[in-house]
TIVOMAR-405217 format. One record per residue (C-alpha): y, z, x; residue in three letters. Coordinates in nm, 3 decimals, always signed. Example, Ala and Ser with C-alpha at 12.3 -4.5 7.8 and 13.67 -1.06 7.14 Angstrom:
(r (-0.450, +0.780, +1.230), ala)
(r (-0.106, +0.714, +1.367), ser)
! end
This chain:
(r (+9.188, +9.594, +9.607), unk)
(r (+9.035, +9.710, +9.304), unk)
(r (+9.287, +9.730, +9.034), unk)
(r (+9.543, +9.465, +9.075), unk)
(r (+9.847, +9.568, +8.846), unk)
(r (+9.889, +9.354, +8.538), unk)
(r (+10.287, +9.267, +8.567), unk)
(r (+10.501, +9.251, +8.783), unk)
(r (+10.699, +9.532, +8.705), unk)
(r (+10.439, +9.754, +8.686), unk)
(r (+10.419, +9.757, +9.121), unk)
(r (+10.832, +9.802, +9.087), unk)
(r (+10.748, +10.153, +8.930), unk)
(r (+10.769, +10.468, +9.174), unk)
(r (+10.502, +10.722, +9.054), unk)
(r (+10.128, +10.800, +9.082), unk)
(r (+9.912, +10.788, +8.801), unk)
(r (+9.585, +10.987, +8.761), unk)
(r (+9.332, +11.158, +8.524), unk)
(r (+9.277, +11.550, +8.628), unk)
(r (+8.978, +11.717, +8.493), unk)
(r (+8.831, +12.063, +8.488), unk)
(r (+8.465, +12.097, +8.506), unk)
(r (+8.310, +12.430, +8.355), unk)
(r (+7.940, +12.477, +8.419), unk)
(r (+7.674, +12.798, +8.451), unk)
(r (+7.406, +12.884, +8.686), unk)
(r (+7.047, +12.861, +8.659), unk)
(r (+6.967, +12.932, +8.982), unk)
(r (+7.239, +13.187, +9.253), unk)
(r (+7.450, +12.922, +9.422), unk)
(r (+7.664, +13.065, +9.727), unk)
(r (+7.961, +12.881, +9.787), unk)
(r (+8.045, +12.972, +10.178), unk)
(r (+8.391, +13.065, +10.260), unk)
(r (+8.596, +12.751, +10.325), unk)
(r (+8.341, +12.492, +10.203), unk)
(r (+8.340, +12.509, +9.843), unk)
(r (+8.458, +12.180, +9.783), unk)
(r (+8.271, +12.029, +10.028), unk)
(r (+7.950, +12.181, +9.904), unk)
(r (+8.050, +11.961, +9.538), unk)
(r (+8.123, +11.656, +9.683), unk)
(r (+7.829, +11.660, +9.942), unk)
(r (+7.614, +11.725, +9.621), unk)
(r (+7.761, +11.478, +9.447), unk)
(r (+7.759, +11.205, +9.674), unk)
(r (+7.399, +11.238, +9.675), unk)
(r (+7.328, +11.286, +9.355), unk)
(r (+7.498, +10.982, +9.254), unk)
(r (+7.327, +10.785, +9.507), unk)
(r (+7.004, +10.875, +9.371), unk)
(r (+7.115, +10.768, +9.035), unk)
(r (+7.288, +10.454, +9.153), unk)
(r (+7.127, +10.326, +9.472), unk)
(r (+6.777, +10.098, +9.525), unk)
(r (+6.596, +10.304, +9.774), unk)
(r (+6.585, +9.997, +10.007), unk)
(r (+6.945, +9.968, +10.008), unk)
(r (+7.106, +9.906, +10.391), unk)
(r (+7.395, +10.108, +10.300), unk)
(r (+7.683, +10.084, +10.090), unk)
(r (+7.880, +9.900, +10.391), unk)
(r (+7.590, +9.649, +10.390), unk)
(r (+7.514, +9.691, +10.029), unk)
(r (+7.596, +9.320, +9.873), unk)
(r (+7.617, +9.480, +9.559), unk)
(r (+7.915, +9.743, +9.700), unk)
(r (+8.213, +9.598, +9.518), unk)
(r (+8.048, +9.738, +9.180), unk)
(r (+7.813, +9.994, +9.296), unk)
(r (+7.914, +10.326, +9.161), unk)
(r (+7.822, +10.486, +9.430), unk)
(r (+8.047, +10.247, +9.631), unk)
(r (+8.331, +10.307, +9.482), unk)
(r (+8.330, +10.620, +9.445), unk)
(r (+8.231, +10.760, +9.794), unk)
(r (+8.208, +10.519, +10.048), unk)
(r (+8.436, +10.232, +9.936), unk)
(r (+8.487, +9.938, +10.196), unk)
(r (+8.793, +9.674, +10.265), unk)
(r (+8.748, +9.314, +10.148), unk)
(r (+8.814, +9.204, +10.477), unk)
(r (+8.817, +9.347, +10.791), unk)
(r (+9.181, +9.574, +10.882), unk)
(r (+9.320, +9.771, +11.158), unk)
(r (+9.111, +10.076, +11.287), unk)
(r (+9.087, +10.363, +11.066), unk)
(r (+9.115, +10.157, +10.755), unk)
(r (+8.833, +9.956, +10.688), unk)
(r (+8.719, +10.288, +10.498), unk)
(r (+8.898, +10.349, +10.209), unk)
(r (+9.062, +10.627, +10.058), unk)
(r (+8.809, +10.758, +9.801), unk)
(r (+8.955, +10.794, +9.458), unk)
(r (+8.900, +11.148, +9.390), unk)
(r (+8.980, +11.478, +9.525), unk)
(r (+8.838, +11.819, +9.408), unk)
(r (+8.992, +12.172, +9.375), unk)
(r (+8.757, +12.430, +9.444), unk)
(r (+8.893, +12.686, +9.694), unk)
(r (+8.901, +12.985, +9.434), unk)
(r (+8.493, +13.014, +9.492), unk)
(r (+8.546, +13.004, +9.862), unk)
(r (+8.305, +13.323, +9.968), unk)
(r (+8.131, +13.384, +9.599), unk)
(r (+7.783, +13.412, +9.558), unk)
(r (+7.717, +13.303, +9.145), unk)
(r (+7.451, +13.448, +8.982), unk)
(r (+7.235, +13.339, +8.736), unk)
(r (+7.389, +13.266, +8.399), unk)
(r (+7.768, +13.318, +8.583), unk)
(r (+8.012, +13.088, +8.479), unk)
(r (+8.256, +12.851, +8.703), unk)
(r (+8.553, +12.575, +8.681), unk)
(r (+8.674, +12.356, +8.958), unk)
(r (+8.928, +12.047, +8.894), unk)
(r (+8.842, +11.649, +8.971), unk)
(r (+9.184, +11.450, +9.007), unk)
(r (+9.091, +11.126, +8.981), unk)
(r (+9.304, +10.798, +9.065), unk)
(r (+9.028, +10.489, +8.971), unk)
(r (+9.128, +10.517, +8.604), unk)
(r (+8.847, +10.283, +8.510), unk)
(r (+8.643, +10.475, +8.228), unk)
(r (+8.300, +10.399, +8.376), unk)
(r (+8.424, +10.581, +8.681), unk)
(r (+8.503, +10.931, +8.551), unk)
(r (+8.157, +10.881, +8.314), unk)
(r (+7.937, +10.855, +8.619), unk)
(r (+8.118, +11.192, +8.766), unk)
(r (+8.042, +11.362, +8.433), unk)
(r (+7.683, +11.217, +8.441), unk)
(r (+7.603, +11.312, +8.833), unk)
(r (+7.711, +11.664, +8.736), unk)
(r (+7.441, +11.657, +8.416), unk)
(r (+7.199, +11.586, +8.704), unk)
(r (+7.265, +11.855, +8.881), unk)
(r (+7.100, +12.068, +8.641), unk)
(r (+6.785, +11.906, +8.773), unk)
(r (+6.809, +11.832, +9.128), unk)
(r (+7.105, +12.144, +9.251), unk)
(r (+7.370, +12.209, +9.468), unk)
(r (+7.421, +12.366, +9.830), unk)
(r (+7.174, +12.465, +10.078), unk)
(r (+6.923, +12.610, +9.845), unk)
(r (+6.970, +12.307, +9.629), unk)
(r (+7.064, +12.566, +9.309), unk)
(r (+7.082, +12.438, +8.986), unk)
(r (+7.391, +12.416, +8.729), unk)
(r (+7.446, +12.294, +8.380), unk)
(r (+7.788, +12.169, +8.260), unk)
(r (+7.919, +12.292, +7.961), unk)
(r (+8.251, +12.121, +7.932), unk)
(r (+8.476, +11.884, +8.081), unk)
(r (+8.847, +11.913, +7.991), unk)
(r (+9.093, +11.671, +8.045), unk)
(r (+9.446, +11.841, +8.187), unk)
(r (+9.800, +11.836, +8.143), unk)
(r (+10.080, +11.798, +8.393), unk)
(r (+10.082, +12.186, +8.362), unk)
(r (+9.694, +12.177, +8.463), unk)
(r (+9.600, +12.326, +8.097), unk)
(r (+9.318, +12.173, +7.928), unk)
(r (+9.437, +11.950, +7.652), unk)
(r (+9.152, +11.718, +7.544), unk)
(r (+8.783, +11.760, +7.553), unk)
(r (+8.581, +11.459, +7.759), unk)
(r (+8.237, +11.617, +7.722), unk)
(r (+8.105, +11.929, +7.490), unk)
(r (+7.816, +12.025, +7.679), unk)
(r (+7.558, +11.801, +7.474), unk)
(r (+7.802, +11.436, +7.429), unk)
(r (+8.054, +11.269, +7.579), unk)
(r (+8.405, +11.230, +7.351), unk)
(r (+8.399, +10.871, +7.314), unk)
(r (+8.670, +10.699, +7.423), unk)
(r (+8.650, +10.859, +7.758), unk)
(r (+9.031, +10.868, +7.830), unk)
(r (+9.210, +11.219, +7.915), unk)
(r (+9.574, +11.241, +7.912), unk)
(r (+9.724, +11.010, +8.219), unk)
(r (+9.948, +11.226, +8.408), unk)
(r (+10.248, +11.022, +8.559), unk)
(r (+10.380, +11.197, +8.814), unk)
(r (+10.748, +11.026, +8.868), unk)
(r (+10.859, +10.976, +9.260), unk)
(r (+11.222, +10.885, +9.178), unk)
(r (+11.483, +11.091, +9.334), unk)
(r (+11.591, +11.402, +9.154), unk)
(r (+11.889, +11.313, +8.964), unk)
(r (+12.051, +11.673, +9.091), unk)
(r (+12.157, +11.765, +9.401), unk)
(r (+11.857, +11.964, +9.600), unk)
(r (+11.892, +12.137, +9.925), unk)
(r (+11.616, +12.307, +9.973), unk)
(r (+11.269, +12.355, +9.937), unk)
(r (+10.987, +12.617, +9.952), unk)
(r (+10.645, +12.459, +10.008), unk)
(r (+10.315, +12.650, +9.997), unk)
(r (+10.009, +12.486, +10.164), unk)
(r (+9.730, +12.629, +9.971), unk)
(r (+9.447, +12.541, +10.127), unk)
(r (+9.380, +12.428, +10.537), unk)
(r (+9.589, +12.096, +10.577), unk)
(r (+9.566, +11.874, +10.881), unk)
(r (+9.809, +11.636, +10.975), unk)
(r (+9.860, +11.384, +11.284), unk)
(r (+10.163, +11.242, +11.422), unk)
(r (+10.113, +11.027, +11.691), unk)
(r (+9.756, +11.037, +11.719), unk)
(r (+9.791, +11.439, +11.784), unk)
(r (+9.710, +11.743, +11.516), unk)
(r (+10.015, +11.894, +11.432), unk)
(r (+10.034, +12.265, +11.443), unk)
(r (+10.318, +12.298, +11.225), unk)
(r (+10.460, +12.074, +10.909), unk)
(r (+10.757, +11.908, +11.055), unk)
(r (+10.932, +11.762, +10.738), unk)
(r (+10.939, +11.412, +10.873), unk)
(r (+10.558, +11.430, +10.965), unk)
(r (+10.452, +11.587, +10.631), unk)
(r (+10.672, +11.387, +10.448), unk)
(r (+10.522, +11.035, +10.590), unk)
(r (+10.185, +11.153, +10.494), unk)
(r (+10.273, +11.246, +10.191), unk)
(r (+10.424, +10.876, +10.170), unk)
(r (+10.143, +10.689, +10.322), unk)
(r (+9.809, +10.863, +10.114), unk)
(r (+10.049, +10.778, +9.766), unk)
(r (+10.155, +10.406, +9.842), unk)
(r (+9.731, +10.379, +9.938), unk)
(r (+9.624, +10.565, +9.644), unk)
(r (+9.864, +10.350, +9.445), unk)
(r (+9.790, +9.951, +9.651), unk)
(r (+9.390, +10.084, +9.573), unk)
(r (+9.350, +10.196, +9.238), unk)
(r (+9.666, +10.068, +9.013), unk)
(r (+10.081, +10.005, +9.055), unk)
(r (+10.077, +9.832, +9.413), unk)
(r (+10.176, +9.990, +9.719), unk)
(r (+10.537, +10.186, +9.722), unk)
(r (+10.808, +9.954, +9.673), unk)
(r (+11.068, +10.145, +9.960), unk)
(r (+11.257, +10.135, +10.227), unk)
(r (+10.984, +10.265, +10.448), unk)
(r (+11.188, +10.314, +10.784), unk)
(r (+11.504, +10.503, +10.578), unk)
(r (+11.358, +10.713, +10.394), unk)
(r (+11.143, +10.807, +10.760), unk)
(r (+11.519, +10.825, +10.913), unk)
(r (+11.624, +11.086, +10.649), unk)
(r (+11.319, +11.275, +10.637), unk)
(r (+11.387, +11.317, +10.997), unk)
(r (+11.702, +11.521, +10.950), unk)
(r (+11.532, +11.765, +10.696), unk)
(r (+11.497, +12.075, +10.887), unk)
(r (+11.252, +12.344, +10.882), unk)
(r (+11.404, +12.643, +10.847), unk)
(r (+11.123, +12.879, +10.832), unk)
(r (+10.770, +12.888, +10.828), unk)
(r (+10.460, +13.160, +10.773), unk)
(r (+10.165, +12.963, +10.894), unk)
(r (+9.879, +13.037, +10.986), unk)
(r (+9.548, +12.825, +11.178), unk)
(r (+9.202, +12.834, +10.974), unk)
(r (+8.895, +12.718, +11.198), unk)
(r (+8.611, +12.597, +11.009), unk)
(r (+8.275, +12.317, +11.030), unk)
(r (+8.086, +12.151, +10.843), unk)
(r (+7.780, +11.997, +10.927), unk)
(r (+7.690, +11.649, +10.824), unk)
(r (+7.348, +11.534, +10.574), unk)
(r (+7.366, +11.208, +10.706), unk)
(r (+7.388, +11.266, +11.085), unk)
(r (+7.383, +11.630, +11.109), unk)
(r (+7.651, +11.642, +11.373), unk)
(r (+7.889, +11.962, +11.310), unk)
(r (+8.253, +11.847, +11.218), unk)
(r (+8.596, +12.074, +11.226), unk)
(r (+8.767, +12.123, +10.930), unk)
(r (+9.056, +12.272, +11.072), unk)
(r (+9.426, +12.315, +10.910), unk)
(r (+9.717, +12.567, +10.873), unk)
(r (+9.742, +12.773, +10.533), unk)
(r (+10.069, +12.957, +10.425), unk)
(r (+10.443, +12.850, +10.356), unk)
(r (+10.702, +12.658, +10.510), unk)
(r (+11.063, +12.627, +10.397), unk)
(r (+11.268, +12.306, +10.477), unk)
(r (+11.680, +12.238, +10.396), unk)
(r (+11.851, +11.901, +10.383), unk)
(r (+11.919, +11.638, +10.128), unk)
(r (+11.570, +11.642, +9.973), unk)
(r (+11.698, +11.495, +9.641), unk)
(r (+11.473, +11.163, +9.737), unk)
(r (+11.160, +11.349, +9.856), unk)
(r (+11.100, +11.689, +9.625), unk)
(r (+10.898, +11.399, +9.389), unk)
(r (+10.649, +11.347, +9.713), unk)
(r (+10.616, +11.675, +9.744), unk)
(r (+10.510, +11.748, +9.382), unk)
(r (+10.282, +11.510, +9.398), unk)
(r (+10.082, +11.602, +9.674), unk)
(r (+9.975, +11.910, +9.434), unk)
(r (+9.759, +11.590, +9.284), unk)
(r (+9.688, +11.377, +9.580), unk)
(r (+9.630, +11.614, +9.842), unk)
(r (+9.774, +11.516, +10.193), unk)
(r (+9.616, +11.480, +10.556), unk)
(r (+9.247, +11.494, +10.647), unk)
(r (+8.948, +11.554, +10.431), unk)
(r (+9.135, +11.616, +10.091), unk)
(r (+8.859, +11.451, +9.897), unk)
(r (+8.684, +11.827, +9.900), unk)
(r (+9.025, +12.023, +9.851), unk)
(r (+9.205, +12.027, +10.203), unk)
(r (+9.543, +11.947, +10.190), unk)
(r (+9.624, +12.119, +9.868), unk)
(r (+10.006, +12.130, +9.867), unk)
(r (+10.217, +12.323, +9.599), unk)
(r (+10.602, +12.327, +9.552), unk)
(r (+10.713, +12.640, +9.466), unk)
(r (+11.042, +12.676, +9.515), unk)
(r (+11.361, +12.413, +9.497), unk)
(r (+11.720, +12.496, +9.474), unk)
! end
């Protein structure tokens, strides 16, 4: 683990804790963001990026790397289990995810201006400086296919709203201490009665239950992944895993129904700078509506606006918003 909580009663506490940021930055050079890969086009640059900054040249790899447990890089992008664990998990869940879907299909030109978010759960301070300082180094080495170059103007810190509240970096220095407002997003049931819920899946989300995609958001699959990617985000970075009843609350998430649904299936691929293999990014976009007693779970599903939920959220899949609860 990285963080280990301080107290005791710190892992007793149901919630996820975070930093959100928005990035604003201009273009020196046209960058085209392709439809669907916006976010992937960030964090592809910025995984490299950082590992220029960060990494010896001879290095075997940040699984090899003896140096991984404090390598920015590392930590950031590729982090690794102490030990080994059960398939699938020997990779950890990066601490970041980015919102950039709203330049899906835009072509910037020079001198245009553009935001995208950073939620980020390592709430170390040296971790959100080296994402401020890969960015500055973009203005050097680019972004995307043509490699086109950007320089940052600001970094905001957010609100639970998602306004900007606090300024992290002006454009020339960093705001010293580094520390935006932590947003807290409570998981304890809604003290009202709720019966239903309107959920809007704003950008491609793929989810698995039993080792198959799922077509459709069955409440008791989405809610479980909703479950699992918090109480990993929260065992990881800070708080402990989820201190529940993991098998009730599956058993009442089970008799949530959904009620109605306007889905539909986005096909998409990206191809791989390591390997350059072509991957699916797959995932249904649109609404679903569920009923039940969702007094327990509404709190999961608000914070999967933050977390993101299902495959590939760390470049913006997975982007779920509540809209609606009554």
């Amino acid at each position: 683990m990285y963080l280990e909580a301080a107290m005791t009663n710190e892992r007793t506490r149901l919630d996820l804790t975070l930093y959100a940021c928005r990035f604003r930055l201009h273009c020196i050079d046209a960058i085209h963001f392709a439809d669907g890969k916006s976010g992937n086009i960030l964090r592809g640059a910025l995984g490299d990026v950082l590992r220029g900054l960060t990494c010896d040249p001879d290095c075997p790899g940040a699984k090899e790397c003896p140096e991984r447990y404090v390598c920015a890089y590392a930590r950031l992008f590729e982090p690794t289990a102490w030990s080994p664990g059960p398939s699938g998990l020997s990779d950890l869940a990066r601490p970041f995810v980015l919102r950039a879907s709203h330049l899906d299909g835009k072509t910037l030109r020079p001198r245009a201006i553009f935001e995208f978010d950073l939620h980020l759960f390592d709430l170390e301070e040296a971790a959100l400086l080296w994402l401020v300082r890969t960015f500055l180094e973009m203005a050097r080495v680019g972004l995307g296919p043509r490699r086109g170059r950007v320089q940052v103007e600001a970094v905001w810190g957010l609100d639970a709203s998602g306004d900007p509240v606090s300024l992290v970096f002006d454009g020339v220095d960093v705001t010293y201490p580094v520390v935006p407002p932590t947003i807290i997003c409570s998981l304890e049931p809604s003290a009202e009665p709720v019966t239903r819920a309107r959920v809007e899946f704003a950008t491609p989300t793929e989810l698995k239950a039993n080792d198959e995609v799922v077509r459709e958001p069955e409440f008791g699959v989405l809610f479980a992944r909703i479950r699992d990617r918090v109480s990993r985000l929260r065992d990881l970075y800070g708080g402990g895993p989820l201190q529940i009843d993991f098998r009730g609350t599956a058993e009442r998430a089970a008799r949530v129904e959904m009620v109605s649904s306007r889905l539909e299936w986005r096909c998409a691929e990206r191809r791989s700078s390591k390997t350059g293999l072509r991957h699916p990014v797959d995932g249904f976009v649109g609404e679903a509506e569920y009923a039940g007693d969702l007094a327990e779970f509404v709190p999961y599903l608000a914070a999967a606006y933050w977390s993101g939920v299902g495959k590939q959220t760390v470049w913006g899949k997975g982007a779920v918003k509540l809209v609606e609860v009554g």
